[in-house]
C-alpha atoms as an extended CHARMM CRD file, in Angstrom:
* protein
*
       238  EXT
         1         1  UNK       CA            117.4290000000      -50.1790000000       12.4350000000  PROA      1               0.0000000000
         2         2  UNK       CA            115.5400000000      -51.8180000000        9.9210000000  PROA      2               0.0000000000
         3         3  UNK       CA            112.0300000000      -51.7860000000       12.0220000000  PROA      3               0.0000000000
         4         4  UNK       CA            112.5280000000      -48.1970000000       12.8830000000  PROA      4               0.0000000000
         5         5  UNK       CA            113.0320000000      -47.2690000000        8.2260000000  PROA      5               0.0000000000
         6         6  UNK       CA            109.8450000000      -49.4130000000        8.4350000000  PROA      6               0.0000000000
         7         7  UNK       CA            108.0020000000      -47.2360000000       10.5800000000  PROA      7               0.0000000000
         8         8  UNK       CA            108.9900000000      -44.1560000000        9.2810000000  PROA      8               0.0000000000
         9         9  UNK       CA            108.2990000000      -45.5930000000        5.5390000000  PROA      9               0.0000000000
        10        10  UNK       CA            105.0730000000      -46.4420000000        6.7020000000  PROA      10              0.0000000000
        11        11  UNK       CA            104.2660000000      -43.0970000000        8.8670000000  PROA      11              0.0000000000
        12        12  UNK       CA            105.8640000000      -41.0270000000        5.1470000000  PROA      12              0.0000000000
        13        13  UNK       CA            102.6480000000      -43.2280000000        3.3080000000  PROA      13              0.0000000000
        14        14  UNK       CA            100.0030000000      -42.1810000000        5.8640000000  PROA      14              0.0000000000
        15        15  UNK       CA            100.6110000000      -38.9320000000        6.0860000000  PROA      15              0.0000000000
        16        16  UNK       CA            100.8490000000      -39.1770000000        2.1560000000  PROA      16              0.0000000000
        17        17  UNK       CA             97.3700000000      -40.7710000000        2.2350000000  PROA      17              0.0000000000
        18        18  UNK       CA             95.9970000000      -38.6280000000        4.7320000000  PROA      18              0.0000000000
        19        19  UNK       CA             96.8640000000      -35.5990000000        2.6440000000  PROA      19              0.0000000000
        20        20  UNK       CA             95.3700000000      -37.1270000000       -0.6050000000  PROA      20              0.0000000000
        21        21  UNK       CA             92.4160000000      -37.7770000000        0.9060000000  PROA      21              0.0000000000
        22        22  UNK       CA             91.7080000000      -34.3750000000        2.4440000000  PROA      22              0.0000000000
        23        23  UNK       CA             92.3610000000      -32.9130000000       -1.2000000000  PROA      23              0.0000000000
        24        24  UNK       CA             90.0500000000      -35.1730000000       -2.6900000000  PROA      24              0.0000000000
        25        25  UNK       CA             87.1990000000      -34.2750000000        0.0420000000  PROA      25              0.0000000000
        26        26  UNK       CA             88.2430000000      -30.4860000000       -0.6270000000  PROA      26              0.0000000000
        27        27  UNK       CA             87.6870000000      -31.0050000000       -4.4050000000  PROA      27              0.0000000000
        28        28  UNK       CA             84.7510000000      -32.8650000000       -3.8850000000  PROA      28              0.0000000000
        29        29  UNK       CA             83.1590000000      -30.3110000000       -1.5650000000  PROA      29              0.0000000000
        30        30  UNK       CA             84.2620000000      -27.5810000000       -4.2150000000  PROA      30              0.0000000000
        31        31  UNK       CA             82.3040000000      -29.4670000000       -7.1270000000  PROA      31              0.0000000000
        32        32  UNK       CA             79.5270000000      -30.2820000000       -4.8410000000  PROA      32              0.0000000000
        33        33  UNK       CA             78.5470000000      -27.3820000000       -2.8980000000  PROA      33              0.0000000000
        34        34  UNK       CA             80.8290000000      -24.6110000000       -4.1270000000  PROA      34              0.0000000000
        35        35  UNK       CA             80.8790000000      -24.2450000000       -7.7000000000  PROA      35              0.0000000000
        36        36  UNK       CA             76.5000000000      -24.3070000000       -7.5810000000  PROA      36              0.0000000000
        37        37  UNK       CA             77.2550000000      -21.1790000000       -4.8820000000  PROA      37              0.0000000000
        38        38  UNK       CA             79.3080000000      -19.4240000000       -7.1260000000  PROA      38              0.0000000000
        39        39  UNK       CA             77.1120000000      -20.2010000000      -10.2790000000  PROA      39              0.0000000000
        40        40  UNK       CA             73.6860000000      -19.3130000000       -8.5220000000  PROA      40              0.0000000000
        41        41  UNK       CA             75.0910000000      -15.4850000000       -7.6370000000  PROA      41              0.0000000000
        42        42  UNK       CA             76.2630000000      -15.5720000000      -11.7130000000  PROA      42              0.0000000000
        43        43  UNK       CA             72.7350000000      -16.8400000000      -12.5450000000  PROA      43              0.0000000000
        44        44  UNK       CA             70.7650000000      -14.0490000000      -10.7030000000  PROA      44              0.0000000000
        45        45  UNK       CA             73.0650000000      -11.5060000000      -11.6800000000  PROA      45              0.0000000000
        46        46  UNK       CA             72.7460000000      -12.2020000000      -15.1920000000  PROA      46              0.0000000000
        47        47  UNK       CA             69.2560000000      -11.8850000000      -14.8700000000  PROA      47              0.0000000000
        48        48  UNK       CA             69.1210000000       -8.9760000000      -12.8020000000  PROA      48              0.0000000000
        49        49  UNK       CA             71.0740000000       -7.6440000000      -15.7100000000  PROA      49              0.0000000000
        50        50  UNK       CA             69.1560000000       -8.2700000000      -18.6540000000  PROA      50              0.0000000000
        51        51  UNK       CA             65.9420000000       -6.8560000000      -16.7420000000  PROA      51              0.0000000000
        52        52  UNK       CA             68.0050000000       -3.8890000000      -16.1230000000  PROA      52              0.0000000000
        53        53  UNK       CA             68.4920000000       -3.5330000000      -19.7850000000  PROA      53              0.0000000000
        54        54  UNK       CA             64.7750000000       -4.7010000000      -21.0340000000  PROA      54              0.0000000000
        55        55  UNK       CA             64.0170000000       -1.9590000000      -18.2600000000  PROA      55              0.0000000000
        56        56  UNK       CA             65.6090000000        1.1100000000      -20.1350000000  PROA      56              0.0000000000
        57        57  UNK       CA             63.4640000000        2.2780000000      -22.7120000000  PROA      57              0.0000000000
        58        58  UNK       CA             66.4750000000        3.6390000000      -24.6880000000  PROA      58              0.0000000000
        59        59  UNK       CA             68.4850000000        0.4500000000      -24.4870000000  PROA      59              0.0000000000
        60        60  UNK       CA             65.1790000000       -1.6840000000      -25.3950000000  PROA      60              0.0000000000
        61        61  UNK       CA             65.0330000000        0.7300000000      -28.8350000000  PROA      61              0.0000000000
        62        62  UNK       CA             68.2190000000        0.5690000000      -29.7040000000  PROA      62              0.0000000000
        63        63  UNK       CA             68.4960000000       -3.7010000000      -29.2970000000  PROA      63              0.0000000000
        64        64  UNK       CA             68.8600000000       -5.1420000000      -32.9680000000  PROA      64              0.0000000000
        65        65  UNK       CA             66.6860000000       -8.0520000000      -33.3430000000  PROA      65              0.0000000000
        66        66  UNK       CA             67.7470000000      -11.3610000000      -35.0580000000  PROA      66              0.0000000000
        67        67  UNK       CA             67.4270000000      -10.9760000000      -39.0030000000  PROA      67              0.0000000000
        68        68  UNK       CA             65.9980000000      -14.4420000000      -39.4240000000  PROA      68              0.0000000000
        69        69  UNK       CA             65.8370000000      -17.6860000000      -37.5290000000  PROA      69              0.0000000000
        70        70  UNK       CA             69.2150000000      -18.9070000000      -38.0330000000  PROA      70              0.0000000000
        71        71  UNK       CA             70.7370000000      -15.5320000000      -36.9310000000  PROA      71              0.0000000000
        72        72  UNK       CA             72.5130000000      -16.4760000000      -34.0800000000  PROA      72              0.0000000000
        73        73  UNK       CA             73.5620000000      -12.7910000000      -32.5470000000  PROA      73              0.0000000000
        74        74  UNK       CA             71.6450000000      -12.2050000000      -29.2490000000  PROA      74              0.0000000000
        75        75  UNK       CA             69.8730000000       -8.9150000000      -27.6640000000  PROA      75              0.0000000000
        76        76  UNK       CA             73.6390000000       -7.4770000000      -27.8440000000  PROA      76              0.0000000000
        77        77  UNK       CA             75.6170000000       -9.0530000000      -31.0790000000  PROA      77              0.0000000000
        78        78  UNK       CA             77.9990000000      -11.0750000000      -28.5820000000  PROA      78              0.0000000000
        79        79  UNK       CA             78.9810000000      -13.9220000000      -28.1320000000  PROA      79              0.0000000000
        80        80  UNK       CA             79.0570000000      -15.3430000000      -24.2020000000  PROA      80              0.0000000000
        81        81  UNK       CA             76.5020000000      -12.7020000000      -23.5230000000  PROA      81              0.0000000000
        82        82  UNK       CA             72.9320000000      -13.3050000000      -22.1080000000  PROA      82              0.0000000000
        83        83  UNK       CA             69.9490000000      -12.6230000000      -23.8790000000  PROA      83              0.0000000000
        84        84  UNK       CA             66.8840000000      -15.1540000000      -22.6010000000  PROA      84              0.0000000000
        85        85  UNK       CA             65.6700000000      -16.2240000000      -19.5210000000  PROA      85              0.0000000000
        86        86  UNK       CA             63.9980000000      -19.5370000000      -19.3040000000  PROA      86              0.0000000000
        87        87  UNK       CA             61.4350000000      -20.5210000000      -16.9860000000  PROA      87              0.0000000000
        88        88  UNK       CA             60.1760000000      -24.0810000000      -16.0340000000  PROA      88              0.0000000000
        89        89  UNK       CA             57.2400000000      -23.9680000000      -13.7850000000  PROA      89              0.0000000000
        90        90  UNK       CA             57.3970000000      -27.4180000000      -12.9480000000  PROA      90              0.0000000000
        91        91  UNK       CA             60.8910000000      -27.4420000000      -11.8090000000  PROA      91              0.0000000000
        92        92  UNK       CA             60.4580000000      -24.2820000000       -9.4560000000  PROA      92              0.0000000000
        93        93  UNK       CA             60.5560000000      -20.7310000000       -9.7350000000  PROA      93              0.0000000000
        94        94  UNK       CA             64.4930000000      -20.2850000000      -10.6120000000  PROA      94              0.0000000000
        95        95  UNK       CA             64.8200000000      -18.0450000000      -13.7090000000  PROA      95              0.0000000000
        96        96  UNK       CA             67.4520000000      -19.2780000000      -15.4930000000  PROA      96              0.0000000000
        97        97  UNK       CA             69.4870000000      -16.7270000000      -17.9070000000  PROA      97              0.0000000000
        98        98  UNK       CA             70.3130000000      -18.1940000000      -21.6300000000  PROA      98              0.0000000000
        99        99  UNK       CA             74.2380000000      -17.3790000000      -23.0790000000  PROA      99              0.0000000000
       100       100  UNK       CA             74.9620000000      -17.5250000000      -26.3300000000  PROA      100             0.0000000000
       101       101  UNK       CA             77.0980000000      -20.3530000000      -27.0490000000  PROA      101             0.0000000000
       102       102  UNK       CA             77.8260000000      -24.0330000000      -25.1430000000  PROA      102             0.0000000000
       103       103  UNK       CA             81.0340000000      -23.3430000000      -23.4220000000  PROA      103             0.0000000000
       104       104  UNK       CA             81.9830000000      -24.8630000000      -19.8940000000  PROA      104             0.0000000000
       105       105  UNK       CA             82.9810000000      -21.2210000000      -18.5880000000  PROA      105             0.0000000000
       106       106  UNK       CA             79.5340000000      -20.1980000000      -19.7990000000  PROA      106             0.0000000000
       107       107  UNK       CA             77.4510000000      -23.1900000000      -18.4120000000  PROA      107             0.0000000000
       108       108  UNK       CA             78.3130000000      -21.8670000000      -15.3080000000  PROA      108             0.0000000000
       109       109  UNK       CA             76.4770000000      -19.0090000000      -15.6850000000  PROA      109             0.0000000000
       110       110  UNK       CA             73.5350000000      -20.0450000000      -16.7160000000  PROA      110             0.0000000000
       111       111  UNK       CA             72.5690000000      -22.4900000000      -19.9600000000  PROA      111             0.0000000000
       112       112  UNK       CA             73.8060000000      -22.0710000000      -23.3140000000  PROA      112             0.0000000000
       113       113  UNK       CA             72.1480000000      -21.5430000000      -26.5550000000  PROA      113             0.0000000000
       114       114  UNK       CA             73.3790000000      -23.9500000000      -29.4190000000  PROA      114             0.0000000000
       115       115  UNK       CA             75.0070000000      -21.4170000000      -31.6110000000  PROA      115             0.0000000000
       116       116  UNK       CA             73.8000000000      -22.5650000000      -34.9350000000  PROA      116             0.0000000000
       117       117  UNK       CA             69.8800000000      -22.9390000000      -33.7650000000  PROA      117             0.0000000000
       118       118  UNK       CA             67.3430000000      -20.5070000000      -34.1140000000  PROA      118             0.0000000000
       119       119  UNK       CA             66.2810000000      -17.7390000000      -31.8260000000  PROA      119             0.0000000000
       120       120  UNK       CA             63.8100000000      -18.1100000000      -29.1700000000  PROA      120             0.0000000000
       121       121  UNK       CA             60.2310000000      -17.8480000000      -31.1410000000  PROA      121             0.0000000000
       122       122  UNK       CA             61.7630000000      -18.1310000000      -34.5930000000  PROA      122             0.0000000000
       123       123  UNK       CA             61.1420000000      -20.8420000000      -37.0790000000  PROA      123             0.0000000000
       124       124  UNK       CA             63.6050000000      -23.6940000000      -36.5890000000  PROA      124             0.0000000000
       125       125  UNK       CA             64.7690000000      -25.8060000000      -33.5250000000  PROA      125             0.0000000000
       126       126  UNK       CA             65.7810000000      -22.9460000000      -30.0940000000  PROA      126             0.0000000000
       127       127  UNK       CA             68.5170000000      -25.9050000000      -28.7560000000  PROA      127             0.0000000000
       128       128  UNK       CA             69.9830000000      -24.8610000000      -25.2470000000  PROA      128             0.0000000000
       129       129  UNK       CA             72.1370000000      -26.9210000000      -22.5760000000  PROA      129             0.0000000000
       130       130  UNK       CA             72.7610000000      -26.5930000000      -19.0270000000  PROA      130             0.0000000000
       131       131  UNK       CA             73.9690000000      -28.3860000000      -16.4040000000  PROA      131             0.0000000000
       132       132  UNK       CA             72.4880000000      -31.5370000000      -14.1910000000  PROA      132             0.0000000000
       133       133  UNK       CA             74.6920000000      -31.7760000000      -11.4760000000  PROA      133             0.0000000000
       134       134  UNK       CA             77.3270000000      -28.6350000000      -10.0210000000  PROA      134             0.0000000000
       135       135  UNK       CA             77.9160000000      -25.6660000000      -11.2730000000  PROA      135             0.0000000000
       136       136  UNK       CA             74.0120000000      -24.3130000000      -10.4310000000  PROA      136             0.0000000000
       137       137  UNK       CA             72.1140000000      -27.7320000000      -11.2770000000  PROA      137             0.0000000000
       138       138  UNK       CA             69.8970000000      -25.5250000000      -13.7640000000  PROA      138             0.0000000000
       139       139  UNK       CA             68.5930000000      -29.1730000000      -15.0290000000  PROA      139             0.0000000000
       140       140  UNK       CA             69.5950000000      -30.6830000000      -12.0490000000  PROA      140             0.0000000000
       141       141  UNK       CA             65.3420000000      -32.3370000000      -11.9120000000  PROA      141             0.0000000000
       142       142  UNK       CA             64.9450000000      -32.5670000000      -15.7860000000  PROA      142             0.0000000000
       143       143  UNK       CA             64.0990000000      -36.0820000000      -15.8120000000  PROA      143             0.0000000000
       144       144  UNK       CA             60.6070000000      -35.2450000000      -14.0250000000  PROA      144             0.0000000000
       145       145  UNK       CA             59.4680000000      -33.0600000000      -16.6300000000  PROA      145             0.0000000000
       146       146  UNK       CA             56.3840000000      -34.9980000000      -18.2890000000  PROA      146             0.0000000000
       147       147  UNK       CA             54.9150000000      -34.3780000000      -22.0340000000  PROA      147             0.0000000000
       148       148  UNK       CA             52.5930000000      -31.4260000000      -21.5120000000  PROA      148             0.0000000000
       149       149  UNK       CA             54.4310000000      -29.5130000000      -19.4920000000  PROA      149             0.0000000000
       150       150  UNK       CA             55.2760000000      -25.9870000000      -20.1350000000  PROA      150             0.0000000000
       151       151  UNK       CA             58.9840000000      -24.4260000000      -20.7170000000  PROA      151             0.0000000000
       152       152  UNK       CA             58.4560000000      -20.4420000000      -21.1960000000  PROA      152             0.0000000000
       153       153  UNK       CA             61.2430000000      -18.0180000000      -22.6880000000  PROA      153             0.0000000000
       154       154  UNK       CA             61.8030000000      -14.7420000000      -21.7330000000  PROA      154             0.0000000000
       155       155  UNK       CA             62.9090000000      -11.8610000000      -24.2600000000  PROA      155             0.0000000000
       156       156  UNK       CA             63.9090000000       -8.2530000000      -24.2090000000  PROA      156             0.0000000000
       157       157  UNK       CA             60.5480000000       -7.8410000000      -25.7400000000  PROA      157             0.0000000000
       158       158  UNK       CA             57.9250000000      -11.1700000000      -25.3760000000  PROA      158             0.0000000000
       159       159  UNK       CA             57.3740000000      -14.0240000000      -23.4990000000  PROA      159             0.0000000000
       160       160  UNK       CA             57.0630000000      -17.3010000000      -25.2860000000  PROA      160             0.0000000000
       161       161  UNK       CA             56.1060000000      -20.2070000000      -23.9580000000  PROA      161             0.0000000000
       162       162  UNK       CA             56.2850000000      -24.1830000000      -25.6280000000  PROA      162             0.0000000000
       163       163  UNK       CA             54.4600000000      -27.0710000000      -24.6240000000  PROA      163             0.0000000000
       164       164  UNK       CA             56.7510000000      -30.3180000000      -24.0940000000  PROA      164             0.0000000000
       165       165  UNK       CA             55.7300000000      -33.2460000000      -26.6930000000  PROA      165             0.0000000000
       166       166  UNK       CA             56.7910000000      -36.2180000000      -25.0030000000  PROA      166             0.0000000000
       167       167  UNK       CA             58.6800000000      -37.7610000000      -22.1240000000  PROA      167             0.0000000000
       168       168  UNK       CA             62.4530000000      -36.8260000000      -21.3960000000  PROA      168             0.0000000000
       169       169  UNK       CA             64.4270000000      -39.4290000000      -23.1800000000  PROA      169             0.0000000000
       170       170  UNK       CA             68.0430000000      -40.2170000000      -23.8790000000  PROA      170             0.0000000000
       171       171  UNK       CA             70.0730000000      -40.4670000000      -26.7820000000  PROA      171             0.0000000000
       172       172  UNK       CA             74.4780000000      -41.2730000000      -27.4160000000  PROA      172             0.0000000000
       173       173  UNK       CA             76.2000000000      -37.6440000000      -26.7380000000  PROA      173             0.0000000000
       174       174  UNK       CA             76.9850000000      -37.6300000000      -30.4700000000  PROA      174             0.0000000000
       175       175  UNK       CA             73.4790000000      -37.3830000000      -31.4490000000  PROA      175             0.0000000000
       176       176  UNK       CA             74.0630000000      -34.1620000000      -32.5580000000  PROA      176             0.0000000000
       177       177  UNK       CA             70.2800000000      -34.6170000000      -35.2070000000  PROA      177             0.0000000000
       178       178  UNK       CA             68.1850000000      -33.6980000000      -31.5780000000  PROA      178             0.0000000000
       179       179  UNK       CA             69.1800000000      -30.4080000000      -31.7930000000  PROA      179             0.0000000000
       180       180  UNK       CA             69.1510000000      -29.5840000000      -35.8680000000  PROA      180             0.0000000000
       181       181  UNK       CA             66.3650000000      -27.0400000000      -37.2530000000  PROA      181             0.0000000000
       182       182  UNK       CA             64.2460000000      -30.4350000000      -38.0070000000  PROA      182             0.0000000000
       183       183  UNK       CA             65.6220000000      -32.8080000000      -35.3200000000  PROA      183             0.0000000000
       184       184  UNK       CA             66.4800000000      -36.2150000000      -36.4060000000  PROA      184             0.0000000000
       185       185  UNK       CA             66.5640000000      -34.7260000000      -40.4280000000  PROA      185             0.0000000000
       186       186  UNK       CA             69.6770000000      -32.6750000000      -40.9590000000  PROA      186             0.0000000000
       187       187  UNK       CA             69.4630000000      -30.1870000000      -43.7210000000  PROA      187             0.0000000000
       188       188  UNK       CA             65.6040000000      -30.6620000000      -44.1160000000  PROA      188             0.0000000000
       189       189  UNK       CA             63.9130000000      -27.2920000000      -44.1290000000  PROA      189             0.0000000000
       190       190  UNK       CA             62.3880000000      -26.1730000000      -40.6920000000  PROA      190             0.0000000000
       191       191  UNK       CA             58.3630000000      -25.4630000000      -40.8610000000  PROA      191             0.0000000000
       192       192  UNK       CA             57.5200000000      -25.4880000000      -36.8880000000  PROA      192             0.0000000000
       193       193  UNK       CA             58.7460000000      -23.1960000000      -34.0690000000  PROA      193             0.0000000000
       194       194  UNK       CA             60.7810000000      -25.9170000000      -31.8250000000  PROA      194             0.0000000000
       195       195  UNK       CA             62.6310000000      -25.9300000000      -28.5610000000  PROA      195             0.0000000000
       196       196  UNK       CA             65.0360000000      -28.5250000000      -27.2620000000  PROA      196             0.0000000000
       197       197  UNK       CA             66.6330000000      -29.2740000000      -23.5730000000  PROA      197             0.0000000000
       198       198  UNK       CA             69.9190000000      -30.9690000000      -23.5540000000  PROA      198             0.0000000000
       199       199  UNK       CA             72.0370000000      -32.3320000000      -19.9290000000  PROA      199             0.0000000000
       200       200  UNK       CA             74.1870000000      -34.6450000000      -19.1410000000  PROA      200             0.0000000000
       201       201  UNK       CA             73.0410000000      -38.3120000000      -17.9580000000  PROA      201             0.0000000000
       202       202  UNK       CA             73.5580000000      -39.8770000000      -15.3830000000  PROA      202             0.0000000000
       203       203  UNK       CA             74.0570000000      -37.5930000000      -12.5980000000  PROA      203             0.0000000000
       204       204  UNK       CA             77.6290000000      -38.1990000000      -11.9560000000  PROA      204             0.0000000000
       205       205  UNK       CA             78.5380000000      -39.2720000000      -15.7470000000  PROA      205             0.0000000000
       206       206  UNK       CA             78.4620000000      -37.6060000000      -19.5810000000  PROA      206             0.0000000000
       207       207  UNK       CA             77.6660000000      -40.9730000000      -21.4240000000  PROA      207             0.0000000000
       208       208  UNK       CA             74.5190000000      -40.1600000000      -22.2580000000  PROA      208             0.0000000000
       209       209  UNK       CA             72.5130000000      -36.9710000000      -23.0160000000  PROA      209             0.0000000000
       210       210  UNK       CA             69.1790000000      -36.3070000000      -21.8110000000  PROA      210             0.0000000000
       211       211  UNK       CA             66.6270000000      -34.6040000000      -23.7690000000  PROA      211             0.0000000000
       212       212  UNK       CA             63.4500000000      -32.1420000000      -23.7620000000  PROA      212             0.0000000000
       213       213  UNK       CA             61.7140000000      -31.2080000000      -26.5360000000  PROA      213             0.0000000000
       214       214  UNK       CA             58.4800000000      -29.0990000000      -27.1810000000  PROA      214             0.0000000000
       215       215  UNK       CA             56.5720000000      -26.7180000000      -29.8760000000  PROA      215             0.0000000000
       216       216  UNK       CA             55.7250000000      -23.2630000000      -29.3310000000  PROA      216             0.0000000000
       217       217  UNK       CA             52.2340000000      -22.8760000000      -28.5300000000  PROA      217             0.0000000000
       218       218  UNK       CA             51.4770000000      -18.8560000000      -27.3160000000  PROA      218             0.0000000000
       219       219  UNK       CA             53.6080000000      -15.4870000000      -27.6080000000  PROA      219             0.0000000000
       220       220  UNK       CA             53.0080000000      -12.2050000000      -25.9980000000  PROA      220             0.0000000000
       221       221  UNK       CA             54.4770000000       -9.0150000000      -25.6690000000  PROA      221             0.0000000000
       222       222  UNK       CA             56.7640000000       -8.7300000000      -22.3710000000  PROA      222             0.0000000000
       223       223  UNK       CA             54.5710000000       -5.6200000000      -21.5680000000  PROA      223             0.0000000000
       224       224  UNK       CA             51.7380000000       -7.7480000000      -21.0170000000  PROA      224             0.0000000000
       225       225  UNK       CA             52.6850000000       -9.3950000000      -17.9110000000  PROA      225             0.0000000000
       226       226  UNK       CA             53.8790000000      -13.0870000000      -17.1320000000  PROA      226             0.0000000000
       227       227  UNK       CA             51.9530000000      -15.0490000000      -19.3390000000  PROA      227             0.0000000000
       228       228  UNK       CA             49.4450000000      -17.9030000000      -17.6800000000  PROA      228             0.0000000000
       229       229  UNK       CA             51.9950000000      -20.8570000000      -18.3060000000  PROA      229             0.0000000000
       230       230  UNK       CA             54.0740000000      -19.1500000000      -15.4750000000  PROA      230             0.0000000000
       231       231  UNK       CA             51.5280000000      -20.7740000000      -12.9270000000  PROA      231             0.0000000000
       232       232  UNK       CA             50.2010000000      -23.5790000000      -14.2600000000  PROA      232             0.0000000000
       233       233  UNK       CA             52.5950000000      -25.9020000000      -13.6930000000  PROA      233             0.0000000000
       234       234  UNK       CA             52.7000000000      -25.9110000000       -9.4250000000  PROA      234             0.0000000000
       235       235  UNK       CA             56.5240000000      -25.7120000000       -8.8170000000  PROA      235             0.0000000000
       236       236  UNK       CA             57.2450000000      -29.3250000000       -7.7360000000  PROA      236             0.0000000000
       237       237  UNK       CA             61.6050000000      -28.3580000000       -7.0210000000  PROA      237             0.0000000000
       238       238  UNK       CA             63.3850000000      -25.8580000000       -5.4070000000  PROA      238             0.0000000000
């Protein structure tokens, strides 16, 4: 009697364990493969959007444009909506829409604009984060972007395109001075047209933050054409 409660206790904890384990592979598989799946058809619709809109000549007269470069509203005054497109020839040729705001529901659409730093182009510090592993691995490769590389921004209405000024580094996640209008000086008035990179680091952790930053360096109208920092950089990642 008692050997057969045995058995039957320990059949009860395998299946138990058996079950656990296929929900953790599930869940892992979902994070893994699933959620960048899901995020990649978000990314290129998003972008397939906002050309749609740059596209219509009415729509591209009507867009307000930022009254200064703190003004946080993008190409359509809301909030969670795209209005940028970043490109980083050395990590491939994924274009990678910008949100406004830092969200997790939004970082899987794309990367999201720091909600108090300024516009793409504008005087102050453009401060955007994305993701480095799931949910579309936008900055899945960051950490083999070198000082000198190019990082270009796409607008309704211009392209503008920063040259990185040193090596990715890493700094405590409540370093929050990396992505003020002067990073590092908090309330010190901005003189130079900035852009900053923020993920995750490690891979598999949030301990750390990992961190791109450049100066702007050309602008041109979106008219023109993709501007030469779109191919000078051979795309190293797909």
């Amino acid at each position: 009697m008692w050997a057969e409660s045995a058995r039957t206790a320990i059949r009860s904890v395998g299946e138990i364990l058996i079950t656990l384990g296929l929900v953790l592979f599930l869940f892992c598989a979902y994070q893994l493969f699933y959620t960048n799946v899901v995020a990649d058809e978000a990314m290129k619709s998003e972008v397939s959007d906002l050309h749609k809109l740059w596209d219509a000549p009415v729509a591209r007269a009507a867009a307000p444009r930022a009254a200064n470069a703190f003004d946080t509203a993008d190409s359509h005054g809301t909030a969670g909506a795209a209005f940028a497109i970043l490109h980083i020839p050395r990590l491939g040729d994924k274009s990678i829409p910008v949100l406004q705001g830092t969200t997790l529901d939004l970082l899987g659409r794309g990367v999201g604009h720091y909600k108090d730093s300024a516009m793409p182009g504008r005087t102050g510090n453009f401060a955007v984060a994305g993701h480095r592993k799931t949910h579309g691995e936008p900055f899945r490769y960051l950490d083999e972007m070198r000082d000198g590389d190019l990082i270009v921004v796409e607008t309704a209405d211009s392209w503008y395109t920063y040259r990185e000024d040193r090596d990715p580094f890493i700094v405590d996640p409540t370093d929050l001075g990396v992505v003020a209008p002067v990073p590092d000086h908090p309330g010190a008035t901005p003189s130079r047209k900035l852009i900053t990179l923020t993920t995750c680091n490690p891979w598999w952790a949030s301990t750390q933050r990992m961190i791109v930053t450049g100066e702007l360096i050309a602008q041109q109208p979106r008219s023109a054409g993709e501007p030469p920092a779109m191919t000078v950089n051979a795309p190293k990642f797909q």
